[in-house]
N, C-alpha and C positions, 0 to 999 in steps of 0.2 A: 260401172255404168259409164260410156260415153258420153262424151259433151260435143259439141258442135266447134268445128273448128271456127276459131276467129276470123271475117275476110275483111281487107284493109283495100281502098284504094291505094295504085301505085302515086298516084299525085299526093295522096295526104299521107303516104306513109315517106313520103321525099319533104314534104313541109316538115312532118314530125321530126327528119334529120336534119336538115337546114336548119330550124331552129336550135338545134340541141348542138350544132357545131357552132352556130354563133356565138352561146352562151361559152364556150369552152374557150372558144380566142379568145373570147374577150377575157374571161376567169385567168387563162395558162398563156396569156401573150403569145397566141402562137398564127402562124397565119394558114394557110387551105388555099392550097390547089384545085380549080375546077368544079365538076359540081356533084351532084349525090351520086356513089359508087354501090352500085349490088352485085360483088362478087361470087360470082357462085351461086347466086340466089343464096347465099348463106349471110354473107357480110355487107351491112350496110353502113357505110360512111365516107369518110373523104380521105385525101393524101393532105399529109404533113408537106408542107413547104421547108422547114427547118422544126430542128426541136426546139422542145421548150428550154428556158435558162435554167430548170434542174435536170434537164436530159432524161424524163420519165415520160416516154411517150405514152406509157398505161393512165397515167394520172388522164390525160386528157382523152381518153377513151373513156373512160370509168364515169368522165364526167358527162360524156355525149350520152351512154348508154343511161344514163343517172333520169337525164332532163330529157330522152328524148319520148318519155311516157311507152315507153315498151319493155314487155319482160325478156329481159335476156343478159346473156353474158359480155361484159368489155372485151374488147380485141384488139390488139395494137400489134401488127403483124409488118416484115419487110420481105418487099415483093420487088425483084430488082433491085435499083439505087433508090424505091421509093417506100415508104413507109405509109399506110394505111390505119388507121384509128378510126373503129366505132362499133357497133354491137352484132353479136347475133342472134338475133332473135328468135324466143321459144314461141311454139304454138302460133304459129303466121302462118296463113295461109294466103298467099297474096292473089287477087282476082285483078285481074287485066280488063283494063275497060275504057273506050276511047273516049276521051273529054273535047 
């Protein structure tokens, strides 16, 4: 049987990662570059400024994706000289909508 896909605003689904980055700096001492990234419509999160002091940039992905109240899998991926950390998310169907 189908289920209905989930639809999420793009503003509450960028607060729901803002907040889940905040908690991770603060948790894994780490800092963030810029502001919410959706790469690919696949990945959403932020760029690492520097790693963490145990050099596990999944650790702080694991923990964005933890707190940021969405199912899906951690991603800590490097794209260029920069490094990206945060989830992707299952079963999202995101609806574009002007606020």
């Amino acid at each position: 049987m189908a289920t209905k896909a989930k639809s999420i605003s793009l503003a509450s689904l960028s607060r729901s990662i803002d907040s889940a980055v905040k908690l991770a700096a603060k948790r894994h001492g780490v800092t963030f570059g810029g502001t919410t990234t959706i790469r690919n419509w696949e990945i959403l999160g932020r760029y690492l400024r520097e790693l963490p002091m145990n050099g596990d940039a999944f650790d702080v992905a694991a923990t964005i994706a933890k707190s940021s109240g969405l199912k899906g899998t951690p991603v800590a991926t490097k794209i260029g000289k920069d490094i990206l950390v945060g989830i992707i998310a299952r079963d999202l169907n995101v609806d574009i909508r002007k606020f």
